[in-house]
Backbone as CSV, one residue per row, in Angstrom:
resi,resn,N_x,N_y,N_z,CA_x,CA_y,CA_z,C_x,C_y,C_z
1,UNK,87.701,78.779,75.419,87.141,79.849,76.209,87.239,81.148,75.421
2,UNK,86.130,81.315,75.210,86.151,82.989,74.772,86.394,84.095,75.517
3,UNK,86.870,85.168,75.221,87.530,86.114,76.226,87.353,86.872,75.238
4,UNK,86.555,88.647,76.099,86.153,89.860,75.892,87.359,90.513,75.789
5,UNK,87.744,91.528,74.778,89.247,92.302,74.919,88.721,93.705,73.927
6,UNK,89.695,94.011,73.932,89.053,95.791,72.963,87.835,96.334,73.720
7,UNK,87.105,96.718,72.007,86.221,97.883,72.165,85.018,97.100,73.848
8,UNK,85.015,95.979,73.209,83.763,95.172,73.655,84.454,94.967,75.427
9,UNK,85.752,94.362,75.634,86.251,94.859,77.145,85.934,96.108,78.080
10,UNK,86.067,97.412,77.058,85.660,98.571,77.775,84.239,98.959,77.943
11,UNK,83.498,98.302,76.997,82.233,98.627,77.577,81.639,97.840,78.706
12,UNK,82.531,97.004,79.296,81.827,96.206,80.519,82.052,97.762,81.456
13,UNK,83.078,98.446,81.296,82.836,99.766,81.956,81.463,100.817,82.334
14,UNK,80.642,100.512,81.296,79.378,101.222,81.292,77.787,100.468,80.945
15,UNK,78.486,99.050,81.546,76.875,98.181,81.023,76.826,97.494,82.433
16,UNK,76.869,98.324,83.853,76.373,97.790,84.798,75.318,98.707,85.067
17,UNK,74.409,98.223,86.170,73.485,99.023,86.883,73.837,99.641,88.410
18,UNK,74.314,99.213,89.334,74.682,99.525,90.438,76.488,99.621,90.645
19,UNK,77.086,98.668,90.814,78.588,98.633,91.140,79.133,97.857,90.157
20,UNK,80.799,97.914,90.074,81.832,97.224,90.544,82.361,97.563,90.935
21,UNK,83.264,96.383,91.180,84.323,95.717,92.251,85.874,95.448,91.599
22,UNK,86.880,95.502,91.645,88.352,94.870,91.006,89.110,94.572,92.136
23,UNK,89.535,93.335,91.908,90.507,92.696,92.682,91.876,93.119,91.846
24,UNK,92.888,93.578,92.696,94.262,93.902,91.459,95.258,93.140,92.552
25,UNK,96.097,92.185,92.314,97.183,91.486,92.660,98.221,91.622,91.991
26,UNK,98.604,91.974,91.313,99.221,92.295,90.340,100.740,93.220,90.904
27,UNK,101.616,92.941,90.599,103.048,94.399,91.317,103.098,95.289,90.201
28,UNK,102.146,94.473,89.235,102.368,96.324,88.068,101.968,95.202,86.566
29,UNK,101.515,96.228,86.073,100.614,95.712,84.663,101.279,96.393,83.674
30,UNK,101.278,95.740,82.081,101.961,96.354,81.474,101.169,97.620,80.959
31,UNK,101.884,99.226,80.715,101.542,100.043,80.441,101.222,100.423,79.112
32,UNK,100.241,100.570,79.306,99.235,101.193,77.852,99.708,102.182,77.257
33,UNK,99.936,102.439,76.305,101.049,103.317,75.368,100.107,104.733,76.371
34,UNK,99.130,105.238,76.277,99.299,106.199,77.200,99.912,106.200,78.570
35,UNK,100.492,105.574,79.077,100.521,105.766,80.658,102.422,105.169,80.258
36,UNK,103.397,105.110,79.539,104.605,105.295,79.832,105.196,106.452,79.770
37,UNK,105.098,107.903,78.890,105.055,109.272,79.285,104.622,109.521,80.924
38,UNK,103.936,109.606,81.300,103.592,110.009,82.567,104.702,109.154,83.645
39,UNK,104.596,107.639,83.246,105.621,106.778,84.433,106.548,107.864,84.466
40,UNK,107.694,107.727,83.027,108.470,108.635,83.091,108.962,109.244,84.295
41,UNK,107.455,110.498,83.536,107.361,111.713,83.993,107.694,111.644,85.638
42,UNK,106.937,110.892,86.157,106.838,110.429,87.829,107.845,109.970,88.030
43,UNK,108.541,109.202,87.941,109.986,108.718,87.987,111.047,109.915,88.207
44,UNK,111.121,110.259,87.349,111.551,111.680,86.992,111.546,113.181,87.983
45,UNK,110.937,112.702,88.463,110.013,113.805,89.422,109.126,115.063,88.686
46,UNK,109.444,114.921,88.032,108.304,115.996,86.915,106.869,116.139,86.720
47,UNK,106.607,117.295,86.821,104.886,117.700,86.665,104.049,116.614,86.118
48,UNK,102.555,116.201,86.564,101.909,115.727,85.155,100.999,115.911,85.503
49,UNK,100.123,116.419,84.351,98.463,117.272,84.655,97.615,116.284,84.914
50,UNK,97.679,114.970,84.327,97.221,113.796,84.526,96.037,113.988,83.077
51,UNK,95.981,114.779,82.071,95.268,115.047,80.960,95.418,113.492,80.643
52,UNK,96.089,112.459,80.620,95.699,111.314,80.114,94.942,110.796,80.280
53,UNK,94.223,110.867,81.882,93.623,110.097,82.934,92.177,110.556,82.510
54,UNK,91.548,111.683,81.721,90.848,112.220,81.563,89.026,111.563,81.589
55,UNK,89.104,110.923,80.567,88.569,110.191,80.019,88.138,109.030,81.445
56,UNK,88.692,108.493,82.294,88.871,107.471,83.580,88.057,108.602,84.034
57,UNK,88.480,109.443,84.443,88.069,110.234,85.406,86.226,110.792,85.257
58,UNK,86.396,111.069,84.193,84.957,111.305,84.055,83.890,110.539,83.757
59,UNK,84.408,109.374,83.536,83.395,107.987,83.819,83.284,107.454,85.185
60,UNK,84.343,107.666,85.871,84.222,107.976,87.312,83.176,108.930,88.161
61,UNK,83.528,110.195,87.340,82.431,111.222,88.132,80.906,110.814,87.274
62,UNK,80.722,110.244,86.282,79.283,110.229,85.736,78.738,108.976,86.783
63,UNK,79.161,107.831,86.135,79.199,106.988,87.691,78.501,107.020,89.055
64,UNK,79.163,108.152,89.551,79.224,108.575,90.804,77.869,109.103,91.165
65,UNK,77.672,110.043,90.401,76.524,111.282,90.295,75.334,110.143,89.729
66,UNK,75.574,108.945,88.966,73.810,108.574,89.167,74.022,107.338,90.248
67,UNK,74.470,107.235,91.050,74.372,106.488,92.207,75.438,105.085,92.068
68,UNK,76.085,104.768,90.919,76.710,104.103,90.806,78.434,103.691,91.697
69,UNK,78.742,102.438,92.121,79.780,102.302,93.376,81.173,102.051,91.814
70,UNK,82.455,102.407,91.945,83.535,101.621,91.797,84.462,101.248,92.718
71,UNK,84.418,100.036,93.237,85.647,99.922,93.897,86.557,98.603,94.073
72,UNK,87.601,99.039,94.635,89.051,98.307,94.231,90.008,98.068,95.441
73,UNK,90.270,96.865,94.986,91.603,96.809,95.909,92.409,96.028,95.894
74,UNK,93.530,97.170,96.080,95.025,96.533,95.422,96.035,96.012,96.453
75,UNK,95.856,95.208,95.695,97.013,94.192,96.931,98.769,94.682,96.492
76,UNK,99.366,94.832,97.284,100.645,95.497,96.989,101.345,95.070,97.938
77,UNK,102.996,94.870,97.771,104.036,94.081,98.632,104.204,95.610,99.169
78,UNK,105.233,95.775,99.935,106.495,96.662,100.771,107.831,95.792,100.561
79,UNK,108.664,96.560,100.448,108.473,98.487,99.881,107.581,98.216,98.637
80,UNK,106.715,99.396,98.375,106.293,99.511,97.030,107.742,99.827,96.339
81,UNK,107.154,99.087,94.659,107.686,99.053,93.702,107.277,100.773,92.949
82,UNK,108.327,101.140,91.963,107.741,102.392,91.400,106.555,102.524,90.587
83,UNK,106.281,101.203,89.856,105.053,101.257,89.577,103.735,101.183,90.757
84,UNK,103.740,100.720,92.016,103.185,101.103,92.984,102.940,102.425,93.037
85,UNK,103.800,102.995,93.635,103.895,104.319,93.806,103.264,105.244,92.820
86,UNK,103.496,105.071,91.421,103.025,105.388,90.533,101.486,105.410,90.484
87,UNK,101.052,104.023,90.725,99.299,104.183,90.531,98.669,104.992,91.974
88,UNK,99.832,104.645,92.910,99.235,105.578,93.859,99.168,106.805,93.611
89,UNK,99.525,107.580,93.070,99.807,109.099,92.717,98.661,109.563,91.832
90,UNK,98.466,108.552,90.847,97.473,108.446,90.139,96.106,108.374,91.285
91,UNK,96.184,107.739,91.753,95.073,107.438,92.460,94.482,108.566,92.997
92,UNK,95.401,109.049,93.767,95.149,110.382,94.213,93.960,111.201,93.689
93,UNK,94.201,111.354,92.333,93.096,111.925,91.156,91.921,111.180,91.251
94,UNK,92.055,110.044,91.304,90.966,109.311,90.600,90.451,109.056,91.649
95,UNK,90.215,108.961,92.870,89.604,108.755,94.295,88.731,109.672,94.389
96,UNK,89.123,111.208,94.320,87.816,112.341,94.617,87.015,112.441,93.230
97,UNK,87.482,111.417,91.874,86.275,111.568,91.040,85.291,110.566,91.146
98,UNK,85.231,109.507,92.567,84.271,108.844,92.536,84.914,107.421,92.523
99,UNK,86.095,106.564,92.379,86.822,105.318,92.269,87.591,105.336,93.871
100,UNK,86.979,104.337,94.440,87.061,104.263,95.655,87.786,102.997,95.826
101,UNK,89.438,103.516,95.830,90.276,102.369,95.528,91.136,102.141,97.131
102,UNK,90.868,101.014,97.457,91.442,100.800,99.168,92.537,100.181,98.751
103,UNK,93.768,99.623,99.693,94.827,98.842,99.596,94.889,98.042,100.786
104,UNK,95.626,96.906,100.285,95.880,95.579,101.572,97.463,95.058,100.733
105,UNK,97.838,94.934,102.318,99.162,94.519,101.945,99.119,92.727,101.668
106,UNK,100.212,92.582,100.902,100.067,91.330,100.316,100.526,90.429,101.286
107,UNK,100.963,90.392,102.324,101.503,89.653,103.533,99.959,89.203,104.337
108,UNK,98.744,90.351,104.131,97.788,90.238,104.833,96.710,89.755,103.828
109,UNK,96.730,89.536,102.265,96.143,88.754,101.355,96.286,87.379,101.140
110,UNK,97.627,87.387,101.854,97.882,85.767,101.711,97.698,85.094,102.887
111,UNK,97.528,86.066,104.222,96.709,85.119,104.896,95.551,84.852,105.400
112,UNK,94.943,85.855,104.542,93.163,85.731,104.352,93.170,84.791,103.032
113,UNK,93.947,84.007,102.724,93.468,83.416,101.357,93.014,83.747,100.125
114,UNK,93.199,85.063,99.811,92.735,85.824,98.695,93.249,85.075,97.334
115,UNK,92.524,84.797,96.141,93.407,84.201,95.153,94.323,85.268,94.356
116,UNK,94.663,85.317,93.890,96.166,85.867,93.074,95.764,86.357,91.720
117,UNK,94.488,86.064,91.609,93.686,86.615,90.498,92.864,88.100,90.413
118,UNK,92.845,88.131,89.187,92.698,89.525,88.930,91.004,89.822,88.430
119,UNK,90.421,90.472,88.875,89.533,90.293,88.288,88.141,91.388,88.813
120,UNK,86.824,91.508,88.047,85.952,92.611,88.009,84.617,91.741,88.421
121,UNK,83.932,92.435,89.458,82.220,91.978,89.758,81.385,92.787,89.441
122,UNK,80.927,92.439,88.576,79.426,93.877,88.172,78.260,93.187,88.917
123,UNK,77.575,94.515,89.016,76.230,94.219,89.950,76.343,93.045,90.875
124,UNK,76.843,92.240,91.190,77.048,90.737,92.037,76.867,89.771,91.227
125,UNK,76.812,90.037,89.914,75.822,89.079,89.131,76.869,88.805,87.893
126,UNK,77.886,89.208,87.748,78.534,88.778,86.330,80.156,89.457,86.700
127,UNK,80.988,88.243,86.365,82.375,88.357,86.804,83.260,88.077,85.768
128,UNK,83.766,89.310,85.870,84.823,89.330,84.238,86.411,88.875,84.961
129,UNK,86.675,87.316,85.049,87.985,87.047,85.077,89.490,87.917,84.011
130,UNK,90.333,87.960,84.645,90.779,88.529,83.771,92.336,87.710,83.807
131,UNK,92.016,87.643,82.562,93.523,86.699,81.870,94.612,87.422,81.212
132,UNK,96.069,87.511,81.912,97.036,87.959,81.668,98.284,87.336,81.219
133,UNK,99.282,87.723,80.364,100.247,87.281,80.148,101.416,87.253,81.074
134,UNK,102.658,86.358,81.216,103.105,86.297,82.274,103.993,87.970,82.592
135,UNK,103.769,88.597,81.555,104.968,89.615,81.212,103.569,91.032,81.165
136,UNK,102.736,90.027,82.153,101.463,91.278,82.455,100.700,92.390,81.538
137,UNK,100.474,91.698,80.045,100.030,92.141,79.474,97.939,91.587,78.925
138,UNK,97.051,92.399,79.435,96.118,92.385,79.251,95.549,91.556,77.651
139,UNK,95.056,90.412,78.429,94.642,89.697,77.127,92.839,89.350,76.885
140,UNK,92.385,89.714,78.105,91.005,89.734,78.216,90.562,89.335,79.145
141,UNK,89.077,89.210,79.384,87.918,88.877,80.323,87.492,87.662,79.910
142,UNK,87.518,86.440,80.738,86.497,85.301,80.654,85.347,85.705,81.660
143,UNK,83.862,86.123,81.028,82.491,86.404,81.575,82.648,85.472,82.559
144,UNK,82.114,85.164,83.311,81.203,84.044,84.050,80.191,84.555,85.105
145,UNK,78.965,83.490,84.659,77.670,84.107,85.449,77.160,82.682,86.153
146,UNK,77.919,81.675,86.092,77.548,80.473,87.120,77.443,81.293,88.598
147,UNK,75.899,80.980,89.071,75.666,81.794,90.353,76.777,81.399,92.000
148,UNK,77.407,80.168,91.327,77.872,79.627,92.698,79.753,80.188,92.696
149,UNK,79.914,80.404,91.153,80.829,80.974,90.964,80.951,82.651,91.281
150,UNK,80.270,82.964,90.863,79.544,85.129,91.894,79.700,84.831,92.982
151,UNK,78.680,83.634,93.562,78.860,83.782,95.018,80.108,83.881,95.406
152,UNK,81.029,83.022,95.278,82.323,82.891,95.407,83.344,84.247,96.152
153,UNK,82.926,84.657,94.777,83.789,85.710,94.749,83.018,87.386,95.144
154,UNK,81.804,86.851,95.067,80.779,88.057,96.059,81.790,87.673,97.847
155,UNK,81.987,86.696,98.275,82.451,86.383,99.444,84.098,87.123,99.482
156,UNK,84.965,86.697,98.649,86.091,87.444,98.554,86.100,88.911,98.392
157,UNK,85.133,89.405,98.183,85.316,90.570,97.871,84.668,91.484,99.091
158,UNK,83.992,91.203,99.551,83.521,91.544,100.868,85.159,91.120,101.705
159,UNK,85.380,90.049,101.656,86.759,89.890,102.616,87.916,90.934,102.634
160,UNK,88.041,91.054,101.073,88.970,91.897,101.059,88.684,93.199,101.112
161,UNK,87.410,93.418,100.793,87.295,95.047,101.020,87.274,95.477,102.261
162,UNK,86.621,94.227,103.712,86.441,94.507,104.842,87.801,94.689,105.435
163,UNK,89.122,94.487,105.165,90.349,94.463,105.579,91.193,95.120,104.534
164,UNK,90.839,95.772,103.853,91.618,96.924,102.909,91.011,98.178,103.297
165,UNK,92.238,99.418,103.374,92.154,100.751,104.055,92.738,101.530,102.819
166,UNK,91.824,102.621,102.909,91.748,103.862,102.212,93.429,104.161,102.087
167,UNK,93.687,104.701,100.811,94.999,105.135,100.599,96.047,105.873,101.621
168,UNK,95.718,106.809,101.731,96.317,107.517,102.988,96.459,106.921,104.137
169,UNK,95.633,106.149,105.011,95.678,104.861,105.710,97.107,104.051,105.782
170,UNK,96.193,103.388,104.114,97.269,102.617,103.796,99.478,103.469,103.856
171,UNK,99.465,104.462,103.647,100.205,104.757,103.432,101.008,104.752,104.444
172,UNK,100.179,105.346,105.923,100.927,106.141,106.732,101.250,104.736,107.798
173,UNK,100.773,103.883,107.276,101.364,102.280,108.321,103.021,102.187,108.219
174,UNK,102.799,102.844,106.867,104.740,102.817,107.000,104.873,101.740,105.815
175,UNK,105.945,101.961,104.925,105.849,101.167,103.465,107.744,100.762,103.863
């Protein structure tokens, strides 16, 4: 199986026409040499301008502005973990630039049957599985465009988005 990673991974970022979608199951992914300064920082309780995020953010707002959807949803236990907390904070930012990231608790993923997999839907039409190491380090995208396989997961993703709530929502249920 061939699997998309690097330069050629990030441009699935900008070679759709209408949406995606990300399923994140995950309690925390390993951090990209930019984003352990900031954990830190958050940990810490200390300022952060979020200047890392920069770059996210404004592919977010370009996105946005020609009619294009991103959205997500992260399945997360209670109590959140600090890396939880962490992308939530983050999120914060990245929500009013256009990344319309909902949450579902993982008690309520597992009994909608959601799989445990991680993974991206462009346009409805092409689904970048995504294959991780057990120690949650990003190893790539297996494509797949078998239509019965989209469907699939065109169905999960409607499921989970129809029962995942906006951050703040999510928050104020009590963690």
């Amino acid at each position: 199986m061939d699997l998309v990673s690097g330069d050629d991974f990030v441009r699935l970022f900008s070679s759709f026409d209408r949406s995606a979608f990300r399923l994140e199951t995950r309690e925390r992914y390993h951090l990209a040499k930019d984003e352990e300064e900031p954990l830190r920082r958050f940990l810490s309780g200390e300022p952060n301008d979020m200047a890392w995020m920069s770059e996210w953010f404004d592919l977010m707002r370009d996105h946005a502005a020609h009619g294009r959807t991103f959205q997500r949803v992260r399945v997360v236990s209670r109590p959140f973990s600090d890396y939880t907390r962490f992308s939530m904070a983050v999120a914060r930012h990245s929500i009013p630039a256009g990344d319309q990231i909902h949450y579902l608790d993982r008690v309520e993923a597992d009994r909608l049957g959601l799989p445990q997999s991680d993974w991206w839907l462009f346009d409805d039409k092409r689904l970048a599985l995504l294959h991780l190491t057990s120690d949650d380090v990003l190893l790539g995208a297996e494509i797949i465009t078998d239509s019965a396989t989209v469907e699939q997961h065109r169905r999960l993703r409607d499921l989970a988005w129809g029962h995942a709530v906006p951050l703040e929502e999510f928050v104020a249920t009590g963690a």
